[in-house]
VEXMAR-957835 format. One record per residue (C-alpha): residue number from 1; y, z, x. Coordinates in steps of 0.02 Angstrom, whole numbers, plus 50000, padded with zeros to 5 digits. Each point is the difference from the previous one (the first is absolute). Layout:
N
@num->NUM	yy->Y	zz->Z	xx->X
...
% end
This chain:
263
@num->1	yy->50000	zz->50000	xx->50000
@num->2	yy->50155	zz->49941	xx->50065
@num->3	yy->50171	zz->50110	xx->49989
@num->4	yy->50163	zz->49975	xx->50007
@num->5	yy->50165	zz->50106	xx->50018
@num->6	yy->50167	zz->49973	xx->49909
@num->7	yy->50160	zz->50076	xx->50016
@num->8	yy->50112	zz->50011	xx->49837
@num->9	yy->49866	zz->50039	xx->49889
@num->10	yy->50071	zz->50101	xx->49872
@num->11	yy->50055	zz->49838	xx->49881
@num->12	yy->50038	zz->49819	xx->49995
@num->13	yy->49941	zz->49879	xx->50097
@num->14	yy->49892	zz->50130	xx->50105
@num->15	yy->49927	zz->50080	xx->49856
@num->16	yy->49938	zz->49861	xx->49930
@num->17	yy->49924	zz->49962	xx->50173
@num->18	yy->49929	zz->50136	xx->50009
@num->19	yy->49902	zz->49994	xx->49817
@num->20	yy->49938	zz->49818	xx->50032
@num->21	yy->49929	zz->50029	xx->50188
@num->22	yy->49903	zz->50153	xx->49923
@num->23	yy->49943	zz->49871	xx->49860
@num->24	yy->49941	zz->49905	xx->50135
@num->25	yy->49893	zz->50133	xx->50091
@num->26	yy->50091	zz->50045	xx->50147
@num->27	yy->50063	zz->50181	xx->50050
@num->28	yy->50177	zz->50045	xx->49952
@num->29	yy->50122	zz->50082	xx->50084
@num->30	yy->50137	zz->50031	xx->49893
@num->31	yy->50152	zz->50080	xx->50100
@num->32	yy->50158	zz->50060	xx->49942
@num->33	yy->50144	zz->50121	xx->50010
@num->34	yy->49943	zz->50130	xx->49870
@num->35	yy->49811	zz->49958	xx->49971
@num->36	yy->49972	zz->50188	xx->49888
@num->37	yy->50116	zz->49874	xx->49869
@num->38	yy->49869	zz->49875	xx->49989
@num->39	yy->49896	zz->50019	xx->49828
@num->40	yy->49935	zz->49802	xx->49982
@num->41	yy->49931	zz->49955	xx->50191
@num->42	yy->49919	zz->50185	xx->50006
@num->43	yy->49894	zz->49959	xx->49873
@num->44	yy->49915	zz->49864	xx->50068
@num->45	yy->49841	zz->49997	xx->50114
@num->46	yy->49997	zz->49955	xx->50189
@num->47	yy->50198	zz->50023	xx->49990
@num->48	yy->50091	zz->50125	xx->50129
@num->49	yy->50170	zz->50074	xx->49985
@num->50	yy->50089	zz->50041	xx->50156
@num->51	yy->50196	zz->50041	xx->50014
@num->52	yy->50114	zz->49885	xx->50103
@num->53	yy->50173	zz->49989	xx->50022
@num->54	yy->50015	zz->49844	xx->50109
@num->55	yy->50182	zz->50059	xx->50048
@num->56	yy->49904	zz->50152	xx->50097
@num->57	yy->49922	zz->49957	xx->50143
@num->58	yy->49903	zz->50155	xx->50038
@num->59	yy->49938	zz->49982	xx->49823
@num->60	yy->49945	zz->49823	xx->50033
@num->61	yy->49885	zz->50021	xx->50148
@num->62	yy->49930	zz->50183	xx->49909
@num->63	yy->49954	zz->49892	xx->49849
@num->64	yy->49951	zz->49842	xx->50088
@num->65	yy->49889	zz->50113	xx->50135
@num->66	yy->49927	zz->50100	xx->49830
@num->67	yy->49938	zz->49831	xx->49911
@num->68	yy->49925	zz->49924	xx->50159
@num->69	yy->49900	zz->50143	xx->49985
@num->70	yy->49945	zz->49971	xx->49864
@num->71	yy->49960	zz->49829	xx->50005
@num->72	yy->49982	zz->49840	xx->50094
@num->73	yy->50184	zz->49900	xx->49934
@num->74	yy->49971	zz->49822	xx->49967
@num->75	yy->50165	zz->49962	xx->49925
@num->76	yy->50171	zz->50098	xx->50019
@num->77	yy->50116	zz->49936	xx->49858
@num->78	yy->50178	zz->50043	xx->50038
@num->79	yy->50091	zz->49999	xx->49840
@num->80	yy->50115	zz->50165	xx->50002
@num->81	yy->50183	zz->49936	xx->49966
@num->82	yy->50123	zz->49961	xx->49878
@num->83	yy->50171	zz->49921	xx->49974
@num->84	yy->50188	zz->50031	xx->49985
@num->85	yy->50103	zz->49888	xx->49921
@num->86	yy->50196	zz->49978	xx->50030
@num->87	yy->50171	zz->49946	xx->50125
@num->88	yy->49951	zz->50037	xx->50180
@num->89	yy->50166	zz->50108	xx->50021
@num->90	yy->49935	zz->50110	xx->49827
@num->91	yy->49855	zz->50065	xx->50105
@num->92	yy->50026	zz->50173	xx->50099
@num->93	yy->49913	zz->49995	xx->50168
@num->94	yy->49879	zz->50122	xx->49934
@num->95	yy->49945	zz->49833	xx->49871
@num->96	yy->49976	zz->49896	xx->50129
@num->97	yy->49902	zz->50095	xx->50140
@num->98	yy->49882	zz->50078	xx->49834
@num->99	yy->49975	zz->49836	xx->49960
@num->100	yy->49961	zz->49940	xx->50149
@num->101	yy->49904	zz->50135	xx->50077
@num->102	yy->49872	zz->49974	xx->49823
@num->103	yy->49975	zz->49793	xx->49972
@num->104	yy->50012	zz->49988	xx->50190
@num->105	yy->49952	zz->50139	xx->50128
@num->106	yy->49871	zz->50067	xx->49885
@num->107	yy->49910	zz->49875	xx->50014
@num->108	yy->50008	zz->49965	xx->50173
@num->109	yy->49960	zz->50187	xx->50032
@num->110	yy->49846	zz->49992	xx->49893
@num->111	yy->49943	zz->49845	xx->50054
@num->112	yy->50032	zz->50067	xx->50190
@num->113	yy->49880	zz->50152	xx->49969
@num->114	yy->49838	zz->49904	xx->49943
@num->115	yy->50016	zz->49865	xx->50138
@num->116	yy->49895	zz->50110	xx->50101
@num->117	yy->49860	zz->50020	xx->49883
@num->118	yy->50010	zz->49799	xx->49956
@num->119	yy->49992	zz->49981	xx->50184
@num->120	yy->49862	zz->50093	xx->50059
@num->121	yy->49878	zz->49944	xx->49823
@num->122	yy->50084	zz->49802	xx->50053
@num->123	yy->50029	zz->49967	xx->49800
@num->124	yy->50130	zz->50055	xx->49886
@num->125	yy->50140	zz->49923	xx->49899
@num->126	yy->50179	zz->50043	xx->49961
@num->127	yy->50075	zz->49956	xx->49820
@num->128	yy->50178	zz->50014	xx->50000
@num->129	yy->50076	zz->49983	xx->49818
@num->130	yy->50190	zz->49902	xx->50045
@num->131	yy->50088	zz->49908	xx->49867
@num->132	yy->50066	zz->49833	xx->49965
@num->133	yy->50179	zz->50078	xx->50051
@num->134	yy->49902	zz->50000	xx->50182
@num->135	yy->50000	zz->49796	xx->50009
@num->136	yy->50162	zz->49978	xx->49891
@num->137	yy->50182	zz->50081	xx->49958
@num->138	yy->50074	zz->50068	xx->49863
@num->139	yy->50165	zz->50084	xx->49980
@num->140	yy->49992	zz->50205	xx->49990
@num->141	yy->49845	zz->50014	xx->50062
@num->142	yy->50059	zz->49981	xx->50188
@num->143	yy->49916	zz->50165	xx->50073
@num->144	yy->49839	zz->49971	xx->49898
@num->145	yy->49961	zz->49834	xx->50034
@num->146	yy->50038	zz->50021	xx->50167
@num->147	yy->49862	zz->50133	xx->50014
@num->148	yy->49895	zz->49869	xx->49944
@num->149	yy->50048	zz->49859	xx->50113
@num->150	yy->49942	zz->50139	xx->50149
@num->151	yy->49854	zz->50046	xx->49933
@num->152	yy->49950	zz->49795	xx->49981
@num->153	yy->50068	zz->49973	xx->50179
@num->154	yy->49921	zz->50165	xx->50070
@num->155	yy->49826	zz->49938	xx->49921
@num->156	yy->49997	zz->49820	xx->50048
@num->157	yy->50021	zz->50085	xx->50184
@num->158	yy->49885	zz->50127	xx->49979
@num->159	yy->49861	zz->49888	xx->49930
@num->160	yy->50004	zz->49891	xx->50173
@num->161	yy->50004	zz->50155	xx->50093
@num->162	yy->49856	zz->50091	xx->49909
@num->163	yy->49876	zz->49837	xx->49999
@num->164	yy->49932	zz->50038	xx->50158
@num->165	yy->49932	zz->50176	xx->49923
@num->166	yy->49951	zz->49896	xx->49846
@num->167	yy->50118	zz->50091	xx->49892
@num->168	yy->50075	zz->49916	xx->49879
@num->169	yy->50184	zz->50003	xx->49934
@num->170	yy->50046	zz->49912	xx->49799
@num->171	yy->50148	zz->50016	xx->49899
@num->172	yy->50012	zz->49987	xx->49831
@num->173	yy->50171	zz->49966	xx->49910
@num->174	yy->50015	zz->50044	xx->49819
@num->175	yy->50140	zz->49912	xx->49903
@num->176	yy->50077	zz->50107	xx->49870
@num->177	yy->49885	zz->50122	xx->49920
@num->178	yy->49985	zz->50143	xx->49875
@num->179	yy->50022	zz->50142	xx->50097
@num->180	yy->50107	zz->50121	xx->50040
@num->181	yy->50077	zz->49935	xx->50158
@num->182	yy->50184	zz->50023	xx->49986
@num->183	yy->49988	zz->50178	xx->49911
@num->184	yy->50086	zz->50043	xx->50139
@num->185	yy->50163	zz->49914	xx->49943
@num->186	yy->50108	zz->50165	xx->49939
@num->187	yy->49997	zz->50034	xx->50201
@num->188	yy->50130	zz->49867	xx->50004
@num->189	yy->50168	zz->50020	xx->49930
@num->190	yy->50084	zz->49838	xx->49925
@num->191	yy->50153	zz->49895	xx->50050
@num->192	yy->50085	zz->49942	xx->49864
@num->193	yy->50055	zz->49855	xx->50111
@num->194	yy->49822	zz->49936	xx->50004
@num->195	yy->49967	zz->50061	xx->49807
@num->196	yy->50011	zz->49814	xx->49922
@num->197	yy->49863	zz->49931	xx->50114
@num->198	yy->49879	zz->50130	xx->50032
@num->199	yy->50005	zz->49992	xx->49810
@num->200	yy->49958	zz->49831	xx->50001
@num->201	yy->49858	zz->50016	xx->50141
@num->202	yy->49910	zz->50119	xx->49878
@num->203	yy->50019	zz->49913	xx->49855
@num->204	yy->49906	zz->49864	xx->50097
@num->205	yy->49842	zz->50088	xx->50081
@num->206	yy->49852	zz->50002	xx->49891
@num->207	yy->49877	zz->50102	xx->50042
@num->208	yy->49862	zz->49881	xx->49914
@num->209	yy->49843	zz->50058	xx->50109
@num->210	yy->49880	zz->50155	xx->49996
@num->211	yy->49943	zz->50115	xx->50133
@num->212	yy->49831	zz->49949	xx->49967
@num->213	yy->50042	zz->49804	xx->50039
@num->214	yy->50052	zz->50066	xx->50168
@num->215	yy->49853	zz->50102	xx->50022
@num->216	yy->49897	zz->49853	xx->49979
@num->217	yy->50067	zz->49914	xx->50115
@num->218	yy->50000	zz->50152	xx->50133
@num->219	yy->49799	zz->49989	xx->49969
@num->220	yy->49991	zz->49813	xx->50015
@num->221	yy->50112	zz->50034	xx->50183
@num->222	yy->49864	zz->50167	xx->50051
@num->223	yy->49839	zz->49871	xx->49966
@num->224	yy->50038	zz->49831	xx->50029
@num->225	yy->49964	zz->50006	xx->50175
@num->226	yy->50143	zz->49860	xx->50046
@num->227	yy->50099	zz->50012	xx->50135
@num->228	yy->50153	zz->50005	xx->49882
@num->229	yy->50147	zz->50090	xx->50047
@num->230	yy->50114	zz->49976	xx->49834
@num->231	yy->49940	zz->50005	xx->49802
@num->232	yy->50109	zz->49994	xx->49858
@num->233	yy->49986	zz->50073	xx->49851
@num->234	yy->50067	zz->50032	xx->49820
@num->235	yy->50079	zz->49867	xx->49906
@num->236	yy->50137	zz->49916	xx->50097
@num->237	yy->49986	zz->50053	xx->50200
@num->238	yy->49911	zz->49843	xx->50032
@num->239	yy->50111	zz->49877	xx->49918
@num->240	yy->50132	zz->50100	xx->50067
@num->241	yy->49935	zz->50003	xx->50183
@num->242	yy->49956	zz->49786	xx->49951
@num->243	yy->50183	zz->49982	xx->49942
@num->244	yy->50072	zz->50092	xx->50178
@num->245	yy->49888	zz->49908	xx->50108
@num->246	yy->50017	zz->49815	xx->49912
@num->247	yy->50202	zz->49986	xx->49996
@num->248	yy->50020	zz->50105	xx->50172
@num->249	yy->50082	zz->50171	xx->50020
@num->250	yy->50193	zz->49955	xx->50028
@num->251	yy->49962	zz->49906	xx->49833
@num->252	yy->49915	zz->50128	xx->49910
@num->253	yy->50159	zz->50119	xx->50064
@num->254	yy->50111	zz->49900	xx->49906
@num->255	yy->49903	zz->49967	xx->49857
@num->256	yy->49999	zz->50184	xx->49946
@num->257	yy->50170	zz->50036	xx->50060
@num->258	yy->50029	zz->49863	xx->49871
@num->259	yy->49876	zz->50095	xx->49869
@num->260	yy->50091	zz->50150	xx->49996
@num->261	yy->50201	zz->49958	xx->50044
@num->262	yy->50016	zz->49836	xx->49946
@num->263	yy->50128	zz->49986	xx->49859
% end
C-alpha cells in the first residue's frame, strides 16, 4: 500500500485529496494546523492526522521526521497556501512576508526535509499545487501570483536537479476553484483609489471548478508515471495557459491590461 503526505489538509483542494487517495487504497497523511478540529478525515480508515504549520520550521521537520516513521512516503503533496487579493501598496509588510513565507517557503522547507528519505529509498515524488496566476497576470493579485510563479520556477529546477536520485518534481495549477482561498482578504485594507477595478476583477472571476476536479487531476499527476513537470486542472487553466502561450506574453500583457482598463 502506497502513502502519501499532504500539507493543507484541513479543506479544499487538499481535503478532497485526501478523501479520493484513501478511496484509492493508499495511506493518508492528512496534516494540518489544528488536526484535534478535524471530525470528517478522522473518521476514515488508513487516514493519519498530524499537526503542521508550514510557517514553523521546527514544526515541519518534528512532523515530517514523525510520519517517516511511520511509513515509507511515496508522494508528498504540497498544497498548504492561500491568497490575498488587492493594490500592492494596501498590503502591510506583515501581508506580504505571511504570504510568502506559506505558498512559497513552506513548501520549499517541506519539500527540503523529505529529500533525504527520497534520496536514500531512490523514488519519491513532489506535487506542488501552483495556480494558473503562476503562468499568467492578473491585477491585485501581484504578491500571490508571484508566489506561484516561484514555486513553478523553483520546481522546474528542482525536478532536473532531483532526477539523478529518481525523485520526481510535478506541478499542478488549478484555475479558479471553490475554495476558500482568499478568506484571507479582511487582512487587507482597501484603497478607494483602486475601489472601481478591483470591483470589476471580482465581478469577473468565476470560481466554476470543484476541489474534487483538482484532486483528480493531483491523482492522475501521483500515478501516471510521465515524466511531466506541469498539469492543469479545473475548468479554464489550460485554455488559459493555451491562450498565454499561443499570442506570446508581451501580447497576453496587453490583452488583459485591455480586459480590465480599457474604456
Amino acid at each position: 500500500m502506497k502513502t502519501i503526505f499532504i500539507t493543507g489538509a484541513s479543506s479544499g483542494i487538499g481535503k478532497a485529496t485526501a478523501k479520493l487517495f484513501q478511496a484509492k487504497g493508499w495511506n493518508v497523511i492528512a496534516t494540518m494546523r489544528k488536526p484535534e478540529n478535524e471530525t470528517d478525515l478522522s473518521q476514515l480508515e488508513n487516514v493519519t492526522l498530524l499537526p503542521l504549520d508550514v510557517t514553523n520550521l521546527e514544526q515541519i521537520r518534528l512532523t515530517v521526521s514523525k510520519a517517516a516513521s511511520l511509513f515509507n512516503i511515496d508522494v508528498v503533496v504540497n498544497n498548504a497556501g492561500y491568497g490575498l487579493m488587492g493594490a500592492l501598496e494596501a498590503f502591510t509588510d506583515e501581508n506580504m512576508v505571511r504570504q510568502i513565507e506559506t505558498n512559497f517557503l513552506g513548501t520549499v522547507r517541506v519539500t527540503k526535509e523529505f529529500i533525504p528519505y527520497f534520496r536514500e529509498a531512490k523514488n519519491g515524488l513532489f506535487i506542488n499545487v501552483t495556480s494558473i496566476g503562476g503562468h499568467t497576470s492578473f491585477p491585485f493579485t501581484s504578491v500571490y501570483n508571484g508566489t506561484k510563479w516561484a514555486v513553478e520556477g523553483w520546481s522546474e529546477c528542482l525536478s532536473i536537479e532531483l532526477s539523478m536520485f529518481n525523485i520526481g518534481i510535478k506541478t499542478v495549477a488549478p484555475s479558479a476553484t471553490k475554495t476558500e482561498l482568499f478568506s484571507h482578504n479582511s487582512d487587507v485594507t482597501p484603497l478607494p483609489f483602486y475601489d472601481a477595478v478591483e470591483k470589476k476583477m471580482l465581478g469577473m472571476i468565476n470560481p466554476d471548478s470543484k476541489p474534487e476536479e483538482i484532486a483528480d487531476v493531483i491523482y492522475e499527476a501521483a500515478t501516471d508515471n510521465k515524466d511531466q513537470l506541469r498539469y492543469f486542472a479545473g475548468k479554464k487553466s489550460q485554455a488559459i495557459y493555451n491562450r498565454r502561450q499561443e499570442i506570446g506574453a508581451e501580447a497576453s500583457r496587453k490583452e488583459l491590461k485591455n480586459m480590465y482598463f480599457a474604456g
